[in-house]
N, C-alpha and C positions, 0 to 999 in steps of 0.2 A: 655419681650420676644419679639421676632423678628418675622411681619408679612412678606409678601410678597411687601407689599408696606410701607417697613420702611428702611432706611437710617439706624438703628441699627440692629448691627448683634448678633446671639444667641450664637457665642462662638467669641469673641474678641480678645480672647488671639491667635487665627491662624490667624487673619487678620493682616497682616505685614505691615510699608511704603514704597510704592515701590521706591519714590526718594528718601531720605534722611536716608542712609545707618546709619548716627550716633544716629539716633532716634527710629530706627529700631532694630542697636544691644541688649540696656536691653530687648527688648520686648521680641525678640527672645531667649534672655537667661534665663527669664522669664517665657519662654512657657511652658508647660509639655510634658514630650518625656515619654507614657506608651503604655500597651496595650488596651488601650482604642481606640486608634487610629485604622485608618485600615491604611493599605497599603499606598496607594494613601496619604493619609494625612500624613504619616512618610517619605515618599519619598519627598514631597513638603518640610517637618521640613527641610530631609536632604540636598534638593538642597539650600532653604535660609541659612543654616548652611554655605554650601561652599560659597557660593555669596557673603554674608558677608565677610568669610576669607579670601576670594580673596581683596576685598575691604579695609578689616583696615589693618592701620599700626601700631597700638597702642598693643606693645606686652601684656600685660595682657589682650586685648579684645580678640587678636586668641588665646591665652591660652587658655580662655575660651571658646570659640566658638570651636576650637579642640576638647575639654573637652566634648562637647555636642552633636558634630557631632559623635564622637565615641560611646555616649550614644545611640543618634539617630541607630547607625549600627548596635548597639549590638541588640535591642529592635528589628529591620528591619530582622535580624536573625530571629528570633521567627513567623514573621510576614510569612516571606518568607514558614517558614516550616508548616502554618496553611491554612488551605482551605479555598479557597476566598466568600467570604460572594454574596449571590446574587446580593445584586447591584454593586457590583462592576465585576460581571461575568455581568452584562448590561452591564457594560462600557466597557466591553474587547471584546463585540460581534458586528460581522459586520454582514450586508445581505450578501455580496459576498468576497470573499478571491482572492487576487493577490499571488501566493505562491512566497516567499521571499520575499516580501514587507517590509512584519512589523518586520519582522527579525533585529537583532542587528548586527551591521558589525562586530562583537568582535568573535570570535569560541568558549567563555566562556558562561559557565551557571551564573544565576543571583548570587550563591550565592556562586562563587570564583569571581567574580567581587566586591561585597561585599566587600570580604576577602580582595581583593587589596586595596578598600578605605578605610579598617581600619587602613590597614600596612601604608597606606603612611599618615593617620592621626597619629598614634604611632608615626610615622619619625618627624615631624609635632610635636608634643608633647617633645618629647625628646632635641630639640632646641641643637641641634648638626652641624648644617650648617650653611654654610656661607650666608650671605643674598642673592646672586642671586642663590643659591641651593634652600632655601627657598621658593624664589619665582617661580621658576620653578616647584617643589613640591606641593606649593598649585595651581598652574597653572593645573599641572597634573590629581589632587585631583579633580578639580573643572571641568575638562574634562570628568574624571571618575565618577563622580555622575552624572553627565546629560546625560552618555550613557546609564548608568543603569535607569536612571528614563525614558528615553525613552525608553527603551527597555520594561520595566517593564509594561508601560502605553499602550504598542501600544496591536493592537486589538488582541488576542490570539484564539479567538473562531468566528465560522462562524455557522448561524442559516440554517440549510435546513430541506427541507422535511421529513428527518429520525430523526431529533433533532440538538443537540449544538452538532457540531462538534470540533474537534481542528483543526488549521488551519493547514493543510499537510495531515489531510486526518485519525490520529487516534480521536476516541471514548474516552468522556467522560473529565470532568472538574475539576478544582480546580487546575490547574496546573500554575506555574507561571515560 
């Protein structure tokens, strides 16, 4: 077990390499994508999932990584539609609010944004284009889960004197 002053961590299997993407792949395919995770941690799966597939050129590694990212989405569905656990309503809370700060530039909700990075992982899956389609596709892929994971991450709730607000000015939490 893993203290505070230990170089070993208490779950290993989410500590990825950050330089060496070929060493990095089994781990990641490796990892478990359930409900055990929260949010925050399926979103991290999903963005190493794309990063990776941005990365290899080895087609049975994006098979698989496709394969997983799609897992990851589907599981991230569930996640989406469940009430956010309190520490993690810590993390999405700020002392003060900038209104449209931490807004997503996209006019979609989290969870047709979602929907689009599955369709373009399916597309991705289906191996029906031409390699620079491909690569545009996972380019796309890998644009589209880093808005969603920032959008997802950035702060949602403001603490004032009446309680946790949401940022804009409605009542009440667990919204994502």
């Amino acid at each position: 077990m893993a203290n505070a002053n230990s170089t070993t961590f208490a779950r290993p299997e989410i500590m990825l390499p950050e330089s060496d993407t070929d060493s990095a792949i089994p781990l990641l395919l490796s990892a478990p994508l359930g409900n055990s995770l929260d949010l925050f941690e399926l979103l991290d799966r999903c963005r190493h999932h794309a990063d990776a597939l941005l990365e290899s050129d080895n087609h049975t590694e994006r098979m698989a990584l496709c394969g997983r990212l799609l897992a990851g989405l589907d599981v991230l569905r569930s996640a989406l539609q469940a009430p956010l656990p309190p520490h993690l309503i810590d993390r999405l809370t700020t002392d003060a609010a900038t209104p449209g700060h931490y807004r997503c530039p996209l006019a979609t909700d989290s969870e047709t944004l979602r929907e689009y990075c599955a369709a373009l992982t399916l597309l991705l899956l289906q191996h029906q284009q031409t390699a620079q389609q491909q690569e545009s596709v996972t380019g796309l892929l890998s644009e589209l889960i880093s808005v969603l994971v920032t959008d997802l991450k950035a702060p949602r709730f403001v603490q004032t004197e009446a309680g946790l607000m949401m940022i804009g000015g409605e009542g009440g939490k667990g919204v994502h």
